[in-house]
C-alpha positions as a Markdown table, in Angstrom:
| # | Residue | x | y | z |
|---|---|---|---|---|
| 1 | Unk | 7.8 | -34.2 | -21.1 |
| 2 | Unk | 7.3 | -33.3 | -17.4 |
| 3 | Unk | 8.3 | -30.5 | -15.6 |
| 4 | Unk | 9.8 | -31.1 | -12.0 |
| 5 | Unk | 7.7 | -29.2 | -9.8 |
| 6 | Unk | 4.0 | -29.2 | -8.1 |
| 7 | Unk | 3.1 | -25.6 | -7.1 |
| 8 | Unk | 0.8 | -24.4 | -4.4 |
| 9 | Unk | -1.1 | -21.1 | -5.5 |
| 10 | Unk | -0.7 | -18.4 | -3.2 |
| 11 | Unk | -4.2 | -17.1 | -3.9 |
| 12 | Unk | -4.2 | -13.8 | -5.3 |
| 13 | Unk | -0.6 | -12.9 | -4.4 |
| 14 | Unk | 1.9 | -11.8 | -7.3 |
| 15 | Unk | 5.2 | -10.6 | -5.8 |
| 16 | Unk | 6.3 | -7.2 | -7.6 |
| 17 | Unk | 9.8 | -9.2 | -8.4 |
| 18 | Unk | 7.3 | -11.2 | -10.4 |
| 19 | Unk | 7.5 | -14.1 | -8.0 |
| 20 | Unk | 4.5 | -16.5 | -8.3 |
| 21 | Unk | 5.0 | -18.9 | -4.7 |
| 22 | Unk | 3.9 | -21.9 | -3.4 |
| 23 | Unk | 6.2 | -24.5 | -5.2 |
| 24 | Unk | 5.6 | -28.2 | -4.8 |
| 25 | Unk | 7.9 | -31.3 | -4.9 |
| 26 | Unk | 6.1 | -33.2 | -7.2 |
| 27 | Unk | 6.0 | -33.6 | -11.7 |
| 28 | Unk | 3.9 | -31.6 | -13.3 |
| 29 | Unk | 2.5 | -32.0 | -17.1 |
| 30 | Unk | 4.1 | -30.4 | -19.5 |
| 31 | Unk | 1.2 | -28.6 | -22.3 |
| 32 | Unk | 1.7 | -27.4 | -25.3 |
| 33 | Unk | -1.5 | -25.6 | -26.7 |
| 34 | Unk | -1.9 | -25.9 | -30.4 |
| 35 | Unk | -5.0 | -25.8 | -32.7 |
| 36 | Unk | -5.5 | -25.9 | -36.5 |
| 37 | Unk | -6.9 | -22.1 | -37.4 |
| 38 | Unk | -9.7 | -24.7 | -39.0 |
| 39 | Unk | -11.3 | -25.8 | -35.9 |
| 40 | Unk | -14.6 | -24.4 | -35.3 |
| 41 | Unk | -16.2 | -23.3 | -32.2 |
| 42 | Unk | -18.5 | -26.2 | -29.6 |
| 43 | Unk | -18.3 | -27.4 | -26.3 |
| 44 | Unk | -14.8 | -28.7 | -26.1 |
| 45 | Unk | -13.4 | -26.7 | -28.9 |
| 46 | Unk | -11.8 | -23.5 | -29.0 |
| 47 | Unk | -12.6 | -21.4 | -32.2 |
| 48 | Unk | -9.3 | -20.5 | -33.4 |
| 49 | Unk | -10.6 | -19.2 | -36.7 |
| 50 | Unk | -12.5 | -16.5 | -34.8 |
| 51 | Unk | -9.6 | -15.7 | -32.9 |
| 52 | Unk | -7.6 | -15.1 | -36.1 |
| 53 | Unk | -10.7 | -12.9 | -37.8 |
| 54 | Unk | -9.9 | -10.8 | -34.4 |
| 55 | Unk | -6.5 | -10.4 | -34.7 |
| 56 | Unk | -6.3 | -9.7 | -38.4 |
| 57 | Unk | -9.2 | -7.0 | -37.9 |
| 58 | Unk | -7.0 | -5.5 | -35.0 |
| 59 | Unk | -3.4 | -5.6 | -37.1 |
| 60 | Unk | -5.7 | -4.3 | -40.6 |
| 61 | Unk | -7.6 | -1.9 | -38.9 |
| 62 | Unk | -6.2 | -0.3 | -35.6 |
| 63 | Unk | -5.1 | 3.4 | -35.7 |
| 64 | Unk | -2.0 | 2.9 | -33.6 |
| 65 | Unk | -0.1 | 0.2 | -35.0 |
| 66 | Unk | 2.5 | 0.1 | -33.1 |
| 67 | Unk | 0.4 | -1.3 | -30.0 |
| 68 | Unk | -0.7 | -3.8 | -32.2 |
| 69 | Unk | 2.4 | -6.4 | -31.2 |
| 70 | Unk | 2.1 | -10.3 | -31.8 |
| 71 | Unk | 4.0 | -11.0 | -28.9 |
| 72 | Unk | 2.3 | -8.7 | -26.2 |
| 73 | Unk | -1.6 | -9.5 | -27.7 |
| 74 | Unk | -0.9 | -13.1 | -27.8 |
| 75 | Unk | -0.1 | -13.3 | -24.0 |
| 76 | Unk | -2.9 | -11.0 | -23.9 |
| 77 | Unk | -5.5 | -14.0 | -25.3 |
| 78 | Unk | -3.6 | -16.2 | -23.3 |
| 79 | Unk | -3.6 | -14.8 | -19.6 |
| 80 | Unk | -7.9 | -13.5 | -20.3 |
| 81 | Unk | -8.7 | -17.1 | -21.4 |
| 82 | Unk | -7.0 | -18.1 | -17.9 |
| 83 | Unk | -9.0 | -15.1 | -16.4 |
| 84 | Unk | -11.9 | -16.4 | -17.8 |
| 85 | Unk | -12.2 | -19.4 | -15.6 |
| 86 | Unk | -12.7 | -17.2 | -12.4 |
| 87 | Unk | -10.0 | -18.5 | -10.7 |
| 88 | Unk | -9.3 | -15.2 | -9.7 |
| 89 | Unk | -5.6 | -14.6 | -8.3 |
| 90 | Unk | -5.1 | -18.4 | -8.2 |
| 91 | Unk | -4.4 | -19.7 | -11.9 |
| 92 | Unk | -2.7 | -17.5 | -13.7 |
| 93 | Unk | -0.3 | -17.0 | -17.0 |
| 94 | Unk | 2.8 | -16.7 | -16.4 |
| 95 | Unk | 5.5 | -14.5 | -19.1 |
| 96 | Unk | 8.9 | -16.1 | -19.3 |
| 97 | Unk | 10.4 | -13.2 | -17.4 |
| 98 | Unk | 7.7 | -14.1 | -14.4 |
| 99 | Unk | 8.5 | -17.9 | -14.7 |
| 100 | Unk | 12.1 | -17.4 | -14.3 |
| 101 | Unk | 11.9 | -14.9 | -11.2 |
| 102 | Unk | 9.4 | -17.4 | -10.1 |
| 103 | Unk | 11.9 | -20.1 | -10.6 |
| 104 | Unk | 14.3 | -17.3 | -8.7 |
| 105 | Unk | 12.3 | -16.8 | -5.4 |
| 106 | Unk | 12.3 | -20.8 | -4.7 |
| 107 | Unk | 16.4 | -20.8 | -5.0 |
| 108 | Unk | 16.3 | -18.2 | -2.2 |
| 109 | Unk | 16.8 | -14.9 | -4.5 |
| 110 | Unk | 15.2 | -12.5 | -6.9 |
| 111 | Unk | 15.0 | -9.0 | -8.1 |
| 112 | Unk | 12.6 | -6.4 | -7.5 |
| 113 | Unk | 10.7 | -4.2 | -5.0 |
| 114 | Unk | 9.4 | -7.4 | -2.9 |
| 115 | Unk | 6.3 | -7.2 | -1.8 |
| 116 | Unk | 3.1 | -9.3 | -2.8 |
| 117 | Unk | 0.1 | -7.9 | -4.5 |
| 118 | Unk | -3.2 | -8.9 | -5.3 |
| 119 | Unk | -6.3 | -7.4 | -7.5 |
| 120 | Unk | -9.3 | -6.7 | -4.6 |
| 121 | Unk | -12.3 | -4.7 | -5.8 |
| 122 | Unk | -10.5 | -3.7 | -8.8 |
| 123 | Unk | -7.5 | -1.9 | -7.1 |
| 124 | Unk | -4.2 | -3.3 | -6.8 |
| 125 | Unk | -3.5 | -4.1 | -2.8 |
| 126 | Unk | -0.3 | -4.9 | -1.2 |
| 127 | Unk | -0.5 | -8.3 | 1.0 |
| 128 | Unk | 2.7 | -8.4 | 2.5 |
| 129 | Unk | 6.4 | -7.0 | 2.3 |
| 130 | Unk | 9.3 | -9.5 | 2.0 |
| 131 | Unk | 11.5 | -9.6 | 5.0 |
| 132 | Unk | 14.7 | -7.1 | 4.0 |
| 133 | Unk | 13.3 | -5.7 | 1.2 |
| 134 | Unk | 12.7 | -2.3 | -0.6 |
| 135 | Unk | 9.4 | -2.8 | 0.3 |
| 136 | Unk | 9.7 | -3.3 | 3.7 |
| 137 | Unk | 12.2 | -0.4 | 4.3 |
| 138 | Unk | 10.0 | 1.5 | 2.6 |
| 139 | Unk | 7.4 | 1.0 | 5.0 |
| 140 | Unk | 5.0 | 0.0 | 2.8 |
| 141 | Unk | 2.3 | -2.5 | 4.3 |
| 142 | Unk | -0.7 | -4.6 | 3.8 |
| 143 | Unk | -4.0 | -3.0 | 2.7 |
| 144 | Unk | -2.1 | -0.2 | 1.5 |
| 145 | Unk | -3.6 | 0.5 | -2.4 |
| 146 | Unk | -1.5 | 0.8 | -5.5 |
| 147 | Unk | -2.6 | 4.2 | -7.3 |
| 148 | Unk | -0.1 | 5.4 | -9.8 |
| 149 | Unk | 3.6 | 3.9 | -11.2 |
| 150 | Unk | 5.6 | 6.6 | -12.0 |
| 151 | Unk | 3.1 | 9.3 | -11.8 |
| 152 | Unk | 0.3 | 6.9 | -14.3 |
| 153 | Unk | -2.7 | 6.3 | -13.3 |
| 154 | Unk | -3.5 | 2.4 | -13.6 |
| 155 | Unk | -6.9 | 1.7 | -12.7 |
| 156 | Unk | -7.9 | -0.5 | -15.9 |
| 157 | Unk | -4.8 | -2.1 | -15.9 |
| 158 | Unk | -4.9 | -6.0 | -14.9 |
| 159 | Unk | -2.4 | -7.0 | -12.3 |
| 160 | Unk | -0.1 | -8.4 | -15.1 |
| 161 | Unk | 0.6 | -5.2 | -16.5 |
| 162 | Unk | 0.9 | -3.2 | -12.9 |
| 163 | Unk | 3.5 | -5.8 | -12.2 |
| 164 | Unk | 5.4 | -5.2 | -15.6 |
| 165 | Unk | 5.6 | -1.6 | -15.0 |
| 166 | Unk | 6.9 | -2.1 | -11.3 |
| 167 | Unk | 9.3 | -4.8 | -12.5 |
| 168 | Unk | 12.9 | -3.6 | -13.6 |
| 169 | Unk | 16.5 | -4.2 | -12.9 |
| 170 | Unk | 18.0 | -3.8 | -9.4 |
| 171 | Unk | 19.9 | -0.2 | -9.2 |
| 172 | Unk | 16.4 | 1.4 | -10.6 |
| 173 | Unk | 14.1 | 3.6 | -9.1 |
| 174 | Unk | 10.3 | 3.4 | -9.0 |
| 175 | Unk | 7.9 | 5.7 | -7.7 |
| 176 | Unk | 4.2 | 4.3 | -6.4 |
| 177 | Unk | 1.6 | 6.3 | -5.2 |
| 178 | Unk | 0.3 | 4.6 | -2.0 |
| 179 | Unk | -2.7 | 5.3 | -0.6 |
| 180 | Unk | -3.2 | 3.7 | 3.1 |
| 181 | Unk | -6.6 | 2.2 | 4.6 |
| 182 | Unk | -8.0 | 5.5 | 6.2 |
| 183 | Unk | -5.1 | 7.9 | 4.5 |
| 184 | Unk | -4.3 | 10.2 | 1.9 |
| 185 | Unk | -2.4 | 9.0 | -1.4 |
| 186 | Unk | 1.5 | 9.8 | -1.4 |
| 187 | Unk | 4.5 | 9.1 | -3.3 |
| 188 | Unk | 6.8 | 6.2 | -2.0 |
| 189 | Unk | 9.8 | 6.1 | -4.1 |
| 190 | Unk | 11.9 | 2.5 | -3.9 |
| 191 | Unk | 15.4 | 1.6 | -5.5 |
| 192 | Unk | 14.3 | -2.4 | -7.1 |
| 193 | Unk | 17.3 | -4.5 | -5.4 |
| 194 | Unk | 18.5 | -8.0 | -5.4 |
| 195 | Unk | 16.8 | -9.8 | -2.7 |
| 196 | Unk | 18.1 | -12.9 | -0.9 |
| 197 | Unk | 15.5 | -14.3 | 0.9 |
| 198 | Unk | 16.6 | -16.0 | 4.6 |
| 199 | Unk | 13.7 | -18.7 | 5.2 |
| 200 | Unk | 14.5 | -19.1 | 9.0 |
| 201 | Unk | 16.0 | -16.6 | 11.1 |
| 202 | Unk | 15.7 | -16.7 | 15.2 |
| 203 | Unk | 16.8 | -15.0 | 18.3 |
| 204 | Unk | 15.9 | -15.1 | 22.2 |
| 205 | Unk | 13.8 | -12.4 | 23.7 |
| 206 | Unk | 15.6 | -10.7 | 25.9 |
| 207 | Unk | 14.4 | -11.4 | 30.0 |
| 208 | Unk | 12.6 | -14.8 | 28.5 |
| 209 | Unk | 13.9 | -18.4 | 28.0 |
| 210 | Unk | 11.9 | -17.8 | 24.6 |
| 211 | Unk | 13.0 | -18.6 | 21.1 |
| 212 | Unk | 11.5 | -15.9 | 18.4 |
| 213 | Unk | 11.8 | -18.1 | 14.7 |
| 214 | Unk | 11.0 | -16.1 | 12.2 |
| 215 | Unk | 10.0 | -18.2 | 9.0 |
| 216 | Unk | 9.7 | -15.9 | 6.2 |
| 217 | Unk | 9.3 | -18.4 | 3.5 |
| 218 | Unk | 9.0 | -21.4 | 2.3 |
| 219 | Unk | 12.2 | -21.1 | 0.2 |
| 220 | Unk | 14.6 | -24.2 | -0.3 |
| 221 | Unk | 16.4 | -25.5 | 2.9 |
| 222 | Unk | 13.7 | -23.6 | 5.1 |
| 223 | Unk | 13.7 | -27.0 | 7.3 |
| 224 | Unk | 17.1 | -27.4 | 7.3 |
| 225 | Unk | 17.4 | -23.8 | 8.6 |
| 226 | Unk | 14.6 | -24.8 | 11.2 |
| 227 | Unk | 16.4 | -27.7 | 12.4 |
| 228 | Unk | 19.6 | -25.5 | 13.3 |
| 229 | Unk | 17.4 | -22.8 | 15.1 |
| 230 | Unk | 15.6 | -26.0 | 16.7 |
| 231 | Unk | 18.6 | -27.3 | 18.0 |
| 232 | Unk | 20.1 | -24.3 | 18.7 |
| 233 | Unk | 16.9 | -23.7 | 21.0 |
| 234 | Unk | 17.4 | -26.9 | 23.0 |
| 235 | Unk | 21.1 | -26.3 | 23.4 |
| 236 | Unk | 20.2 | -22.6 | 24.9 |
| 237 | Unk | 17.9 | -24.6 | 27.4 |
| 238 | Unk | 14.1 | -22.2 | 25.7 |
| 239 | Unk | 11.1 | -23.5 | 27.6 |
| 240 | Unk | 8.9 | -22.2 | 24.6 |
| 241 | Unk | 9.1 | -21.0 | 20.8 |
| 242 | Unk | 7.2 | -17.9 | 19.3 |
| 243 | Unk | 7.1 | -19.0 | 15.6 |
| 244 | Unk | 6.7 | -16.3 | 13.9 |
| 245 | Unk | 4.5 | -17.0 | 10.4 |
| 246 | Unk | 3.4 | -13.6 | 9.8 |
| 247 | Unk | 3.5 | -11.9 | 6.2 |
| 248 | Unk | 4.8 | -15.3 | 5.5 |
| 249 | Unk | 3.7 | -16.0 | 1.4 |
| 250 | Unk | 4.5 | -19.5 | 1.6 |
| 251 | Unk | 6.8 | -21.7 | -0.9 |
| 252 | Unk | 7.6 | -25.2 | -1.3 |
| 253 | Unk | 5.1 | -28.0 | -0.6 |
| 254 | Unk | 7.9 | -30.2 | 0.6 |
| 255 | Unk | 9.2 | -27.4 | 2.8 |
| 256 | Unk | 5.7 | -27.1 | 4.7 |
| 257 | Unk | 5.8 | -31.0 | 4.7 |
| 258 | Unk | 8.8 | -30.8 | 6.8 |
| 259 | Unk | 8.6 | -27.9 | 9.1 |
| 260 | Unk | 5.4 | -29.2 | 9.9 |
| 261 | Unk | 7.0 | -32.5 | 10.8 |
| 262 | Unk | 9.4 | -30.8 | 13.0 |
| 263 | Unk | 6.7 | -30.0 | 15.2 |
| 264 | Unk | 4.8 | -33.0 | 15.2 |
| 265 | Unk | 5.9 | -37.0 | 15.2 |
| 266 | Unk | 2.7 | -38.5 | 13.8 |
| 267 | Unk | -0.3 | -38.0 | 12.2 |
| 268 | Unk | -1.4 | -35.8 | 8.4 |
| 269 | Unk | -0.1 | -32.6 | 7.1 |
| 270 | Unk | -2.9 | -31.6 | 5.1 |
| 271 | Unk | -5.5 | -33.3 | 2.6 |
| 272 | Unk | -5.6 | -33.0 | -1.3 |
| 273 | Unk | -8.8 | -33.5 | -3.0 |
| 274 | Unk | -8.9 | -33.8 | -7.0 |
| 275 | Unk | -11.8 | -32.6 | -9.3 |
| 276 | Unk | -13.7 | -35.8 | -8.8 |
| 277 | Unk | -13.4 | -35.1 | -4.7 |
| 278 | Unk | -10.8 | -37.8 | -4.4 |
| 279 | Unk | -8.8 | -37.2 | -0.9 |
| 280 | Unk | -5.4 | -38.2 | -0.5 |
| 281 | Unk | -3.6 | -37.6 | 2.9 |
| 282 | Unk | -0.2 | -36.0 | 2.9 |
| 283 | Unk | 1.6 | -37.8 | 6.0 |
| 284 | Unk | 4.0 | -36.0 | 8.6 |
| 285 | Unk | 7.9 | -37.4 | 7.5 |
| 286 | Unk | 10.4 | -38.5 | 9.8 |
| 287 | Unk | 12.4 | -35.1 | 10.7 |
| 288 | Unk | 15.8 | -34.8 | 11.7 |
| 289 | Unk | 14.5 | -32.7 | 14.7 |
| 290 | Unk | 11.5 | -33.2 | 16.3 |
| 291 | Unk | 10.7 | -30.8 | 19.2 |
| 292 | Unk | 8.1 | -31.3 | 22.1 |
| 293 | Unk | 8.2 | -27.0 | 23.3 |
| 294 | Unk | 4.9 | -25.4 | 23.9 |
| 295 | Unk | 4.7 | -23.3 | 20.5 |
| 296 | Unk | 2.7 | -19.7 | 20.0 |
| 297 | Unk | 2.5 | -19.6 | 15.7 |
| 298 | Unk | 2.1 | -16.0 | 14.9 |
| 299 | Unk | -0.3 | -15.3 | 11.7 |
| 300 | Unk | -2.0 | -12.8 | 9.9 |
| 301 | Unk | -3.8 | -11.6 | 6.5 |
| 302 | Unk | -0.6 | -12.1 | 4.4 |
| 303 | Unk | 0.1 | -15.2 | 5.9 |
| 304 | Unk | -0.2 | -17.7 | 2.7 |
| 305 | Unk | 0.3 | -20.7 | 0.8 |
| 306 | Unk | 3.0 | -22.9 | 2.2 |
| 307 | Unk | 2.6 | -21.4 | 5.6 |
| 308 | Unk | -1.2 | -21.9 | 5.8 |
| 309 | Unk | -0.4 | -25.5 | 5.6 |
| 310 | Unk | 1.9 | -25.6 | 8.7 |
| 311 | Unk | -0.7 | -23.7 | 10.8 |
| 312 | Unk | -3.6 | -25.4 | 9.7 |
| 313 | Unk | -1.8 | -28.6 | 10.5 |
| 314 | Unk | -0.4 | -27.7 | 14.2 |
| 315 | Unk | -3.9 | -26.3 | 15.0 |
| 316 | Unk | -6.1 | -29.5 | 13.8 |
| 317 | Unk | -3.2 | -31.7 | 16.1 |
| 318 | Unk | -3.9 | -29.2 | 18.8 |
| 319 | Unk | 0.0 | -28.7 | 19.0 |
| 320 | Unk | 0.2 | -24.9 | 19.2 |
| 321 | Unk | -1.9 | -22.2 | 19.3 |
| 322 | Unk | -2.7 | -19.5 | 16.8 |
| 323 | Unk | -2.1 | -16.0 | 17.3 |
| 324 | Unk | -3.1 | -13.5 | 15.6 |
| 325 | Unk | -5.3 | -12.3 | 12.4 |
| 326 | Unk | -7.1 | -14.4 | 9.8 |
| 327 | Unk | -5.0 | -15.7 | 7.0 |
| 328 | Unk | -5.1 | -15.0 | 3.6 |
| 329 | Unk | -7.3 | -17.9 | 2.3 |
| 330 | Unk | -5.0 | -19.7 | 0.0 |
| 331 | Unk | -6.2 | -23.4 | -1.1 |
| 332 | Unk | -5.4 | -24.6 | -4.7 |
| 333 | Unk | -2.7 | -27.0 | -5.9 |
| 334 | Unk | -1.2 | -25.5 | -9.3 |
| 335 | Unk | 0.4 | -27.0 | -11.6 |
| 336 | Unk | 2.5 | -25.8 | -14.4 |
| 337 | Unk | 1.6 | -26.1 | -18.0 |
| 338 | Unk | 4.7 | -24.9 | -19.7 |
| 339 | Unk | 4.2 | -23.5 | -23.3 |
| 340 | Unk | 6.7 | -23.3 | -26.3 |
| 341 | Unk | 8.2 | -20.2 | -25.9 |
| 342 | Unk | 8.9 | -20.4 | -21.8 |
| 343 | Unk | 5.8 | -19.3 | -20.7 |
| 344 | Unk | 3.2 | -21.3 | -19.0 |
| 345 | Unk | 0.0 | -21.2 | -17.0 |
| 346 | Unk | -0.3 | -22.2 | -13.5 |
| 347 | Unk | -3.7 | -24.0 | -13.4 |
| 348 | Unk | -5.4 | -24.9 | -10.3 |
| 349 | Unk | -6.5 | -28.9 | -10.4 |
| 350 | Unk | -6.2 | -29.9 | -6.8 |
| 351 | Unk | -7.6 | -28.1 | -3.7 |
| 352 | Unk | -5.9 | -28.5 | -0.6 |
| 353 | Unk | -7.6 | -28.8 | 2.9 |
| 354 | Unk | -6.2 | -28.9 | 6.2 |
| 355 | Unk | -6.1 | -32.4 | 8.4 |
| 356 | Unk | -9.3 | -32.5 | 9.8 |
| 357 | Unk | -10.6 | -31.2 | 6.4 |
| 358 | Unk | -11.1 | -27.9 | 6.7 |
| 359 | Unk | -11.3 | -25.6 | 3.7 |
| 360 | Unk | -8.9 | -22.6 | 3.6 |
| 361 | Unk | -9.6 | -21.7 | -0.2 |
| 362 | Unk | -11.0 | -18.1 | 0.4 |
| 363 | Unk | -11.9 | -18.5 | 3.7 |
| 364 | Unk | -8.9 | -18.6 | 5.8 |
| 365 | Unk | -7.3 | -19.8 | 8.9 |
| 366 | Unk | -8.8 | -18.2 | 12.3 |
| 367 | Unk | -6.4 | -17.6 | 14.8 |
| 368 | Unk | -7.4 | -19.4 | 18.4 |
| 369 | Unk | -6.9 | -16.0 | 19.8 |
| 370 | Unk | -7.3 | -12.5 | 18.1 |
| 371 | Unk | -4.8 | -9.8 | 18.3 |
| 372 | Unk | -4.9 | -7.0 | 16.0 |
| 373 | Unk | -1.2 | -5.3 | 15.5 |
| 374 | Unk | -2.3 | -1.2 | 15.8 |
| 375 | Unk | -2.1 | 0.8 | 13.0 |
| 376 | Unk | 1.3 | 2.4 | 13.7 |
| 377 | Unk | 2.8 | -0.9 | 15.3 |
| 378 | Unk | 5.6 | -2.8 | 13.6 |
| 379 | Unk | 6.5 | -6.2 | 13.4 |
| 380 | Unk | 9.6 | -7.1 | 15.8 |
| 381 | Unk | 11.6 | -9.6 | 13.4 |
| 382 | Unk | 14.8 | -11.7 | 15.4 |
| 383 | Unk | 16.8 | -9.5 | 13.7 |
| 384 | Unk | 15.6 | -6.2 | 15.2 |
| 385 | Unk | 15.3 | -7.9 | 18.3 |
| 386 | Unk | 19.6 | -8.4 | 18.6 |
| 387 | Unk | 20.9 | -6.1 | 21.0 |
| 388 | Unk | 17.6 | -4.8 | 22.6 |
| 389 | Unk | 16.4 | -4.6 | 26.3 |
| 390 | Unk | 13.9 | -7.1 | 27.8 |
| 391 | Unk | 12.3 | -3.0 | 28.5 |
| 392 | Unk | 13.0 | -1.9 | 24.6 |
| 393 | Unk | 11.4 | -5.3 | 24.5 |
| 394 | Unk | 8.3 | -4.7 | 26.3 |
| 395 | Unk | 8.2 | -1.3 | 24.9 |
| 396 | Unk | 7.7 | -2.0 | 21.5 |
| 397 | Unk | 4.6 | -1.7 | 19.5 |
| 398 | Unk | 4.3 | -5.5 | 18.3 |
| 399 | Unk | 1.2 | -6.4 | 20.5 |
| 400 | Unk | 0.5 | -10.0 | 18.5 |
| 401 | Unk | 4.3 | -10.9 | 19.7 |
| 402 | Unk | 4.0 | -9.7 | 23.6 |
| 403 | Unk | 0.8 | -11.5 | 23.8 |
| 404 | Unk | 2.5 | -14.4 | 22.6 |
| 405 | Unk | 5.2 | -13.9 | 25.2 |
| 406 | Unk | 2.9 | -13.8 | 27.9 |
| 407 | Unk | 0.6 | -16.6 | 27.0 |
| 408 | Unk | 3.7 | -18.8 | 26.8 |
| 409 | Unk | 4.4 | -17.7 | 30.4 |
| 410 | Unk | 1.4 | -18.7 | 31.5 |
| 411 | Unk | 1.5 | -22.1 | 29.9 |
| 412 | Unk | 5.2 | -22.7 | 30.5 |
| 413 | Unk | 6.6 | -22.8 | 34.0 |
| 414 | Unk | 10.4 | -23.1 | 35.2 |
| 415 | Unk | 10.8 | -24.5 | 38.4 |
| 416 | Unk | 14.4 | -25.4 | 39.7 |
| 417 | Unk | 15.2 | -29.0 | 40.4 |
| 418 | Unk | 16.9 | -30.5 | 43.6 |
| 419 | Unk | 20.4 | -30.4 | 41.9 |
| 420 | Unk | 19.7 | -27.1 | 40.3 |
| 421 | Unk | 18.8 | -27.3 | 37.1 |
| 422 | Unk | 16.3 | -25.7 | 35.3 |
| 423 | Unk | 13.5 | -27.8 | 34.1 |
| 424 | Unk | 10.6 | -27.2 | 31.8 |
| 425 | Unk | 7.1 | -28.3 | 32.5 |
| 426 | Unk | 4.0 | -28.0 | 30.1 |
C-alpha cells in the first residue's frame, strides 16, 4: 500500500503536542517490518533471535516486572534502532498517539503545550513557541533548557519520553522547570490547550504603507491565506511586505512550493538529491497571486523545515532580503514507513538543497543582514500590532522587525504622480 504524504524533517524539532512537521505532497512507502525469530545476524540481516534472548532474559529476570511491558519495550527497540543511524533529530519513530497529532498539526489543530523541542548536548532545548499557544503566553522561548516535568528530574530520558510526560489532554496542568541561557532554573506552570494554528495572519504598521505577514506555519491552505493577505496588500496600495518567518517550524512541501511561487514567477524552489546524488529540481507553479513588492523575510534559529525552503529560495533568486538570525538547519526529506499497529518511522532518504544548491542540513540559512532580537525583546506578531501607534510602534523591543521597516524605506520610495496618486518605485 502507499501512504499519501511526503514529509520534510524538521531537524531535531518535536513539538510538545507531539507534532512531527514538515509534510510533503507526495506517496510514501508503506513498511511493514517482520522477521522470522530464526534469522541470524550478518550484514543485511537483523538478528531477531538475539533480540528475543534479550527480551526473555528482561521479562524472566527483571526485579520490577511491571516495567517490563511488551508494548512500551518494543517501541523502545524500535525508536534506538532508528537512533542508531545518527540521524539525530531527523528520522525518528513515531507512537500512534505522535502520528495522529502529527497528522493533527497539518489540518491546522492539535493539543498540547506547543512549542518545539529538540535534544542538544544531551538537554532537552526549546526551539520555538507556536503562535497563540501555552507556550508562548507562557513566555517560554528558544534556548531556554527543559530541567524537570512535574518536579522529576529527566536528564537520561530521550526526547521521546520528555515529550510523553509533557503530552496530556487540554484542561491539564503541567509544570516545567526552565532554566534560561544565562538564568537560574524556575517553575513555569502551563494549562495543555487545543491549539488552532492560523498559517497567515497580516496587518499594516502603523505610519508605514507596509504589510507585516506573519506565516506561522506551513499548515494546509497557508497559500491560500497568503493570497488573501497578498491581495489585500495591493488593494491597501503597500509599497513593501515585512514577511515575517520567524519561529516558523515549517509544514507542507506543497505549501512552501506555493508561497514561494507567490513571490517569484519563474525559476526552482529548491533541489532534491537521493542517496545515489541524483538531483531533481522542484519548479516554481503558476500562483494565483504573484506579487512584484520589495520583500524583507524575517528569520531566525527556530526558523525550519517548510520555511527554510521559501527563504532559501527568495534569497538564491535575489528576490528579498534576509533578516535576521541563522536558521535552524533543517535538510532531509522523510518519508513515512507506517507499521502494523499505527506507528511508523519517519526515515530520511532524500536531502534537500536550496536552488543554487546550497546545503542547509545542519548548517543553516545566513541572513544577508544580522540582527540579534535582545534578550528581553519580543516578537511584534500582526496581531499585537492592531490598534497600536506608529510611536508604540517604534517603541517596541522587536529590533529585527524595525530594521526591516527601515531598510524597506530606504529601498522603497513613494513619490506622488501628476494626477495624484501614489506610486511605488523599487
Amino acid at each position: 500500500m502507499k501512504a499519501p504524504l511526503r514529509r520534510l524533517a524538521l531537524i531535531c524539532l518535536i513539538v510538545l503536542s507531539l507534532l512531527i512537521g514538515g509534510l510533503g505532497g507526495a506517496v510514501l512507502d508503506r513498511e511493514v517490518l517482520a522477521a522470522p525469530a530464526s534469522q541470524t545476524s550478518n550484514n543485511n540481516t537483523l538478528n531477531i533471535g538475539l533480540i528475543n534472548e534479550a527480551w526473555n532474559i528482561i521479562h524472566r529476570s527483571y526485579v520490577d516486572s511491571t516495567a517490563a511491558q511488551p508494548e512500551k519495550l518494543t517501541y523502545a527497540a524500535i525508536s534506538g534502532m532508528v537512533d542508531a543511524l545518527g540521524d539525530t533529530g531527523h528520522s525518528t519513530f513515531l507512537t500512534p498517539a505522535m502520528r495522529e497529532q502529527e497528522q493533527n498539526f497539518t489540518q491546522g489543530h492539535f493539543e498540547g503545550i506547543g512549542a518545539e523541542v529538540q535534544m542538544k548536548d544531551n538537554h532537552v532545548v526549546i526551539v520555538a513557541p507556536i503562535d497563540g499557544s501555552p507556550a508562548q503566553k507562557a513566555g517560554l522561548k528558544p534556548g531556554d533548557m527543559i530541567l524537570k516535568v512535574d518536579g522529576n528530574d529527566i536528564s537520561g530520558l530521550t526526547l521521546d519520553e520528555v515529550v510523553a510526560k509533557i503530552l496530556g489532554p487540554a484542561g491539564t496542568k503541567v509544570t516545567l522547570t526552565i532554566q534560561s541561557p544565562g538564568g537560574q532554573p524556575h517553575d513555569v506552570t502551563l494549562i495543555r490547550a487545543r491549539i488552532e494554528v492560523h498559517s497567515v495572519t497580516w496587518e499594516y504598521l502603523p505610519g508605514t504603507t507596509l504589510v507585516d505577514i506573519r506565516i506561522a506555519g506551513y499548515s494546509d491552505g497557508a497559500t491560500k491565506d497568503l493570497d488573501s493577505a497578498l491581495a489585500d496588500a495591493a488593494k491597501h496600495g503597500s509599497t513593501g511586505i515585512v514577511l515575517d518567518m520567524r519561529n516558523d517550524p515549517g509544514g507542507l512541501l506543497s505549501e512552501a512550493i506555493g508561497v514561494t511561487s507567490d513571490f517569484l514567477r519563474t525559476g526552482t524552489v529548491l533541489e532534491e538529491k537521493n542517496a545515489q546524488g541524483q538531483i531533481t529540481n522542484v519548479p516554481v507553479q503558476a500562483s494565483n497571486y504573484t506579487t512584484s513588492l520589495p520583500t524583507v523575510v524575517l528569520i531566525n534559529g527556530g526558523t525550519a523545515s517548510a520555511a527554510e525552503i521559501v527563504a532559501g529560495a527568495l534569497q538564491d533568486a535575489k528576490r528579498a532580503t534576509l533578516l535576521g538570525a541563522t536558521t535552524f538547519g533543517t535538510g532531509t526529506v522523510l518519508n513515512e514507513f507506517n507499521l502494523s499497529d499505527g506507528s511508523a518511522m519517519l526515515l530520511a532518504t532524500e536531502e534537500w538543497l536550496t536552488p543554487k544548491g546550497r546545503v542547509i542540513w545542519h548548517e543553516g540559512i545566513t541572513p544577508d543582514i544580522k540582527v540579534d532580537l535582545p534578550a528581553q525583546g519580543e516578537l511584534l506578531t500582526p496581531e499585537a500590532e492592531r490598534g497600536i501607534s506608529a510611536a508604540q510602534l517604534q517603541a517596541s523591543g522587536d529590533t529585527q522587525l524595525l530594521r526591516a521597516v527601515q531598510l524597506l524605506d530606504r529601498t522603497t520610495t513613494v513619490r506622488h504622480s501628476q494626477t495624484g496618486h501614489q506610486v511605488a518605485e523599487e
